[in-house]
N, C-alpha and C positions, 0 to 999 in steps of 0.2 A: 713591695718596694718602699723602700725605707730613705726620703730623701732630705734635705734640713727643711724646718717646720716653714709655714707659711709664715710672711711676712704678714702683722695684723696689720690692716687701715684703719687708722684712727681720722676720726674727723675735725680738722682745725678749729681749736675755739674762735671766738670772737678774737678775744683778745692775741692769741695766737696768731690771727689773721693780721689785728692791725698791728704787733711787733712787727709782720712782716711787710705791710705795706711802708712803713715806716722806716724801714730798710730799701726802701726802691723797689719791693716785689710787685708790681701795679694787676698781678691777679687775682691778688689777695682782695683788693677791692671789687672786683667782680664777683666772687663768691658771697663777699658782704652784703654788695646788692643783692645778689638771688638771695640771699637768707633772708634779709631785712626790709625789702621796696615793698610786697604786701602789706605785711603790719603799720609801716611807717608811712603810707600812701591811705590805709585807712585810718590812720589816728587823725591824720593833716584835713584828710576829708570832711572829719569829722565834727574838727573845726571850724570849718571855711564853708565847708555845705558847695563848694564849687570844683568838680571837678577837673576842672582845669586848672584850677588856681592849685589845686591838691597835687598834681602830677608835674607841675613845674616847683612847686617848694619839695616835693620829695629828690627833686634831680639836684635841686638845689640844695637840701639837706646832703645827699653824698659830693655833692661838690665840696662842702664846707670841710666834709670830714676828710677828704682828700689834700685841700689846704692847711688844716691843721692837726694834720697826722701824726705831727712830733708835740704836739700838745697833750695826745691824751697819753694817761698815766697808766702804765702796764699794771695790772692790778685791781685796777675801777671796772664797775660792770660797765662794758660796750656800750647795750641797750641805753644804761642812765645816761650817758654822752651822748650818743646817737639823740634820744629825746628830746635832749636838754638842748642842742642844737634845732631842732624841728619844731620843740615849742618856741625859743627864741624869733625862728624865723616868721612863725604863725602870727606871733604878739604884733610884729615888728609891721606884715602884713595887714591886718587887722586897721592897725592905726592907720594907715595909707589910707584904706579904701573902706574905712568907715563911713564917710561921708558920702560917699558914690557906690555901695551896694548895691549891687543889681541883680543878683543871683537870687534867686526867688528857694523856698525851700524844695518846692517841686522838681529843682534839679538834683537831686541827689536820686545815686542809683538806687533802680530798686532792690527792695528786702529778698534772698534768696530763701526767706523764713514762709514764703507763701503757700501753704499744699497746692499744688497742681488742680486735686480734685474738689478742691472746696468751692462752693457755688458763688456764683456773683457777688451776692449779698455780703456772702462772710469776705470774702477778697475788699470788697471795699470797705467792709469795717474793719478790718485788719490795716488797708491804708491808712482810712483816718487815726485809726489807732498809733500808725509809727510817726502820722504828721503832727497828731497831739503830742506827743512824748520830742520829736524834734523843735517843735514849740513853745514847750516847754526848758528843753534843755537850753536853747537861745533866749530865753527870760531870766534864765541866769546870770547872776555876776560872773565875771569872766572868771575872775581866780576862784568860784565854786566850780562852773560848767568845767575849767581843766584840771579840777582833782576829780570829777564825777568821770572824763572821759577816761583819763588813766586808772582810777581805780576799776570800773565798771565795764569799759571797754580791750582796756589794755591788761587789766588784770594785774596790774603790777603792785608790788605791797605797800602798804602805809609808809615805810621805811627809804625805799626808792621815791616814791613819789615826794617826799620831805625834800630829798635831795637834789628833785629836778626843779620845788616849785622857788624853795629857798626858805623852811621851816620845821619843825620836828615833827616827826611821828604820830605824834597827842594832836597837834594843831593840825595834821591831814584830816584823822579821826575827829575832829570835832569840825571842820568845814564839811566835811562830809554829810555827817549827821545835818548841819544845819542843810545843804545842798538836798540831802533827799527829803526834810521836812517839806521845803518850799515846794520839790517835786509833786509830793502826795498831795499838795493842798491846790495846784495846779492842776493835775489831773484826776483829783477827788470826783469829777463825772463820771471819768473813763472804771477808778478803782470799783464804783460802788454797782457797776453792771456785772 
């Protein structure tokens, strides 16, 4: 039986989605959440180390982009705007409740990096291991700690990250560099075991 070919499904880019949200399609932003509230729920977390602070600026980072729908530029990667918005809101946070931090580091979830079958011992050096390196990461200057998160955690290139933090390319790559110096010399105990 010989009947007209399948119709192929294509899956809506980012950008795709918000030309169409942008248009009044408002499901277009649901699928943006499903693709994007993980990743951008752990960068924020990332930052904040408070889950809850994390999951109310994630709601809020798609609020924003909901608000300023007609702002983004058809053609710009999503993600850079999606961040660029998340780290704003983080900064902007930060400075609030700088003063009245209460979120201890121990509230962050645990690592799903842990074997099951490894013995007590190694599980809690493995703990201190992640609470070193999160102790580290917070002795950071802020503008190193958010090129180290996006590079390292977000994966994102020198290139992007230039453009969320507001600098080129060469100057991520060299924050960087200095960012993981300070790192090593930080957990210089942790490296040499």
């Amino acid at each position: 039986m010989n009947g007209p070919p399948a119709a192929e499904t294509r899956v809506p880019s980012d950008e795709d989605l918000m030309a169409a949200l942008a248009a009044g399609d408002l499901p277009a932003l649901d699928t943006l959440m499903l693709r994007w509230q993980g990743p951008l729920l752990a960068f924020i977390h990332r930052r904040l180390h408070s889950e809850a602070d994390a999951r109310d600026l994630t709601q809020e980072s798609f609020i924003r982009i909901y608000q300023h729908r007609s702002r983004y530029r058809r053609g710009a990667r999503f993600s850079t705007w999606m961040f660029q918005i998340a780290l704003n809101l983080t900064r902007d946070h930060a400075r609030k409740t700088a003063r009245r931090r209460t979120d201890s580091m121990e509230s962050a979830p645990p690592s799903n990096l842990t074997d099951p079958g490894a013995s007590p011992a190694a599980a809690a050096r493995e703990a201190e291991e992640r609470a070193a390196v999160r102790a580290a990461l917070d002795d950071l200057p802020a503008d190193l700690r958010e090129i180290v998160l996006l590079a390292e955690y977000e994966h994102l290139p020198h290139a992007e990250i230039a453009t969320l933090v507001g600098g080129s390319a060469k100057a991520v790559e060299s924050r960087l560099a200095r960012a993981r110096a300070k790192l090593r010399f930080a957990l210089a105990g942790w490296l040499r075991d």
